[in-house]
C-alpha positions in Angstrom: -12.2 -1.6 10.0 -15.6 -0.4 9.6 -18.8 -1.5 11.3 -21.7 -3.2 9.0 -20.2 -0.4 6.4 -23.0 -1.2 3.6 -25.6 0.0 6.0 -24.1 3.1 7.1 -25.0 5.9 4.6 -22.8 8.9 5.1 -22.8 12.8 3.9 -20.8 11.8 1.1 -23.6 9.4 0.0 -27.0 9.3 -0.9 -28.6 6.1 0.2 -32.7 5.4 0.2 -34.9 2.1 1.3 -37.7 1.1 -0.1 -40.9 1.3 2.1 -41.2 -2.5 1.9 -38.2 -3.2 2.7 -37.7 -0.7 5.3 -40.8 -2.0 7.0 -39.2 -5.5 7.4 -36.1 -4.3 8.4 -37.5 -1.7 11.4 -36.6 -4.1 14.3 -33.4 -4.5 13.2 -32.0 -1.5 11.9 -32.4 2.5 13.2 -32.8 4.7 10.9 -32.3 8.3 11.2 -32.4 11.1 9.1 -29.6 13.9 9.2 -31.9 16.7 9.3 -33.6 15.0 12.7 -30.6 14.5 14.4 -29.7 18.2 13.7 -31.9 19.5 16.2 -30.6 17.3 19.0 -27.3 17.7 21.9 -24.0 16.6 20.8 -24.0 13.7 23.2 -26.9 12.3 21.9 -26.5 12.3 18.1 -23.2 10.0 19.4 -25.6 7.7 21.6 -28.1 7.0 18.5 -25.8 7.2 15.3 -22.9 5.7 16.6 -23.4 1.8 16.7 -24.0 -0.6 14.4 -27.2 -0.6 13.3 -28.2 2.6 12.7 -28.1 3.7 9.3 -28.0 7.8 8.8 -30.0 9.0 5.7 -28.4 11.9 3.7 -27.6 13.5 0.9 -25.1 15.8 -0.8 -23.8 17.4 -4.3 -20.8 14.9 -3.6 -23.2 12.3 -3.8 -24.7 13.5 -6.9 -21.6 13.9 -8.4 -20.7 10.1 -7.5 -24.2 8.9 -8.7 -23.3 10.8 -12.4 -19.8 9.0 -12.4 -20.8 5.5 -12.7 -20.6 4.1 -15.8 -19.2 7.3 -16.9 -15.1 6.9 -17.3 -14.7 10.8 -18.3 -15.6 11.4 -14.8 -14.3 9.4 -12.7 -11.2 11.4 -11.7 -8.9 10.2 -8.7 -8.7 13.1 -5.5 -6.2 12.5 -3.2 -8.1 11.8 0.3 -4.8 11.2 2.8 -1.0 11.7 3.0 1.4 9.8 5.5 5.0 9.9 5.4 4.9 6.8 3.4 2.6 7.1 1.0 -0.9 8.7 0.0 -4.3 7.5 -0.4 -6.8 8.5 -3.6 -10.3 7.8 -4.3 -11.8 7.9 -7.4 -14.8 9.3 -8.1 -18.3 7.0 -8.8 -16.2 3.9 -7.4 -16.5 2.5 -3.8 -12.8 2.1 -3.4 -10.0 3.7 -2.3 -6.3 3.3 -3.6 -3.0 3.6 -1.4 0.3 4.3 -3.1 4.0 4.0 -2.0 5.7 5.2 -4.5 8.7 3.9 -6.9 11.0 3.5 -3.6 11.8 0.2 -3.3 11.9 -0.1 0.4 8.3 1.7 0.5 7.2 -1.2 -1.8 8.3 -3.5 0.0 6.2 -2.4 2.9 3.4 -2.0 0.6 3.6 -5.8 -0.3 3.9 -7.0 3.6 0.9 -4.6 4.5 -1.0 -5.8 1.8 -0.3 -9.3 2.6 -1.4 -8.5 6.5 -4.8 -6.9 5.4 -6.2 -9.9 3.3 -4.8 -12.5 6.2 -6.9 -10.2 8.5 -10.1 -9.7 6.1 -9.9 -13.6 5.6 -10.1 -14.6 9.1 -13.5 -12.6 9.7 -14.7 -13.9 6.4 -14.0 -17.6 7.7 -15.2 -17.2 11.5 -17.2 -13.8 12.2 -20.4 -16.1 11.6 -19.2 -18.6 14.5 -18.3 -16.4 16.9 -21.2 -13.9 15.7 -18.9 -10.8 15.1 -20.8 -7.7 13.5 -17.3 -6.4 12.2 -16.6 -5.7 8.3 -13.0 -5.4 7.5 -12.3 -3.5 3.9 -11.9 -6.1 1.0 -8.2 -5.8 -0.9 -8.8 -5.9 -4.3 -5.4 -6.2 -6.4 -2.6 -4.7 -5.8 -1.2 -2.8 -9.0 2.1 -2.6 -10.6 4.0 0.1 -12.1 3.6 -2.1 -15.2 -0.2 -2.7 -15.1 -2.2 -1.7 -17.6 -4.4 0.1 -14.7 -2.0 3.4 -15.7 -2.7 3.3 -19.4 -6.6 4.4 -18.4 -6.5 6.2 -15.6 -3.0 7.8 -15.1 -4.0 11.3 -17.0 -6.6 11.1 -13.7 -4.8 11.5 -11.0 -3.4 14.7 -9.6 -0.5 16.2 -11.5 2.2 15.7 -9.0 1.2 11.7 -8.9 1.5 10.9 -12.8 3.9 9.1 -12.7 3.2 4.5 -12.7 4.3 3.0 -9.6 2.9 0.4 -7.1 -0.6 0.7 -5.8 -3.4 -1.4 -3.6 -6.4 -1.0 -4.2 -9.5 -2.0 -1.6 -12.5 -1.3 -0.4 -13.9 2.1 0.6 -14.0 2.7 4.5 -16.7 6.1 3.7 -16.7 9.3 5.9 -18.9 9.1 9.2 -22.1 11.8 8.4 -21.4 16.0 8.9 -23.7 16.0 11.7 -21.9 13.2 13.5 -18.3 14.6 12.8 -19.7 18.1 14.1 -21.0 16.3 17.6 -17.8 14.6 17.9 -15.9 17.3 17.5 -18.0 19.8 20.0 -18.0 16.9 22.4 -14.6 15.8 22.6 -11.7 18.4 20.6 -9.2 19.2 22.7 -9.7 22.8 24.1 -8.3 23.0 27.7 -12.2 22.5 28.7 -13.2 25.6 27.1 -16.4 25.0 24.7 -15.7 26.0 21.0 -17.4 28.2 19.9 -19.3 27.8 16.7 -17.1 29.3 14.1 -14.1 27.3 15.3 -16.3 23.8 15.5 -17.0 24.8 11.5 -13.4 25.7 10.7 -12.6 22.0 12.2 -15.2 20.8 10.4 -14.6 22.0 6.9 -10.4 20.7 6.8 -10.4 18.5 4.0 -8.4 16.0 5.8 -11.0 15.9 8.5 -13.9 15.3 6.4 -11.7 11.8 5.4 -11.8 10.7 9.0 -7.7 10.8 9.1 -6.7 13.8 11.2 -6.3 12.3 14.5 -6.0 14.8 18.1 -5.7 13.7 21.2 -9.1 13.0 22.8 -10.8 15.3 25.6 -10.2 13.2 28.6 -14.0 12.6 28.9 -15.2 8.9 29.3 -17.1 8.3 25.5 -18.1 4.7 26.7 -19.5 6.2 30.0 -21.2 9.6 28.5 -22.4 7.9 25.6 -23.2 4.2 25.6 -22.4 2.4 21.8 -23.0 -1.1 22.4 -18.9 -1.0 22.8 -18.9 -1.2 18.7 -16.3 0.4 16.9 -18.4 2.7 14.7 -17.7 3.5 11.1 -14.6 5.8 10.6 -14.1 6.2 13.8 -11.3 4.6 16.9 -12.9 2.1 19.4 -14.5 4.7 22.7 -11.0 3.2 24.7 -8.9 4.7 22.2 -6.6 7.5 22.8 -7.4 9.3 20.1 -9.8 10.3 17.9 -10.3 10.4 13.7 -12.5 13.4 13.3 
């Protein structure tokens, strides 16, 4: 699940507000630029970014690529972003989506389908009631889910990685984006696992830079420090990341 995830720009995005709107919006909403939060402690970048309405300003050349896909089909390539033992997850460039793949196995399907199923139930049951019960959470909208027969492959099987060209079945929903560097980087020099020894700065950047990391899907076991206690977040679950009770910890 993400928290308010259209508001929460990330490294990976670019995202602006007009001065209009961002004057009617102050009381509401936090916003904070990257290269402010830069200058401050760990544990308080994780106090002010991570809750659900703060939005983080930033910018990258991944975002600029993005920005160039849209509308532009020649450049909209698929990356692999995640790999389980069941399947892996894509996204594809210039799109806000993200695409998880089992496979021809049948029994991999199969659990494909039933997951599939799960997620919508779930997404529908905030849809119908987070208004009532005044919920701030945003669960990822399922799109389709797509067959080995679809014509989905015709257009865009050439994109994917080599080793993945081959049709099979697919789900396709909405984006959950990468929490900001700067965020990811506090996280990490506040709570990886180190037998209490302080990483030093070229091992916090090695962390930092894993591919799989910058996804939000590595998990490690948390540094038994008490997140909700250290650094309040309105008890949210923030963007990309585990609730602050959880025993682990997406970095």
């Amino acid at each position: 699940m993400a928290s308010r995830r259209g508001f929460n720009a990330t490294d990976e995005t670019a995202y602006s507000v007009g001065s209009e709107t961002r004057q009617h919006a102050d009381l509401a909403w936090q916003y904070l630029q990257a290269t402010d939060l830069a200058s401050l402690p760990p544990t308080t970048v994780i106090k002010r970014s991570l809750t659900v309405r703060s939005v983080v300003s930033t910018s990258s050349s991944f975002a600029l690529r993005s920005q160039r896909a849209i509308g532009r089909p020649d450049l909209q390539e698929i990356i692999e972003i995640g790999k389980g033992l069941q399947g892996a997850v894509f996204e594809q460039v210039g799109k806000s989506l993200a695409m998880k793949e089992y496979g021809n196995n049948a029994t991999l399907r199969t659990n494909l389908l039933h997951e599939a199923s799960l997620h919508r139930s779930v997404y529908n049951a905030f849809a119908k009631y987070d208004v009532i019960i005044g919920s701030e959470v945003k669960v990822p909208q399922l799109f389709r889910i797509i067959l080995d027969t679809d014509t989905f492959w015709d257009e865009n099987l050439s994109k994917f990685p080599t080793e993945y060209r081959q049709p099979g079945t697919m789900v396709q929903m909405e984006r959950i984006l990468p929490l900001p560097k700067i965020i990811r980087r506090s996280l990490i020099v506040q709570f990886y696992p180190n037998n209490g020894v302080p990483l030093d700065a070229n091992s916090v950047d090695e962390i930092l830079n894993e591919t799989a990391n910058k996804h939000c899907k590595k998990n490690k076991a948390m540094h038994p420090l008490p997140l909700i206690t250290q650094t309040p977040t309105d008890q949210h679950t923030p963007q990309g990341t585990h609730p602050a009770t959880s025993s682990t910890l997406s970095l």
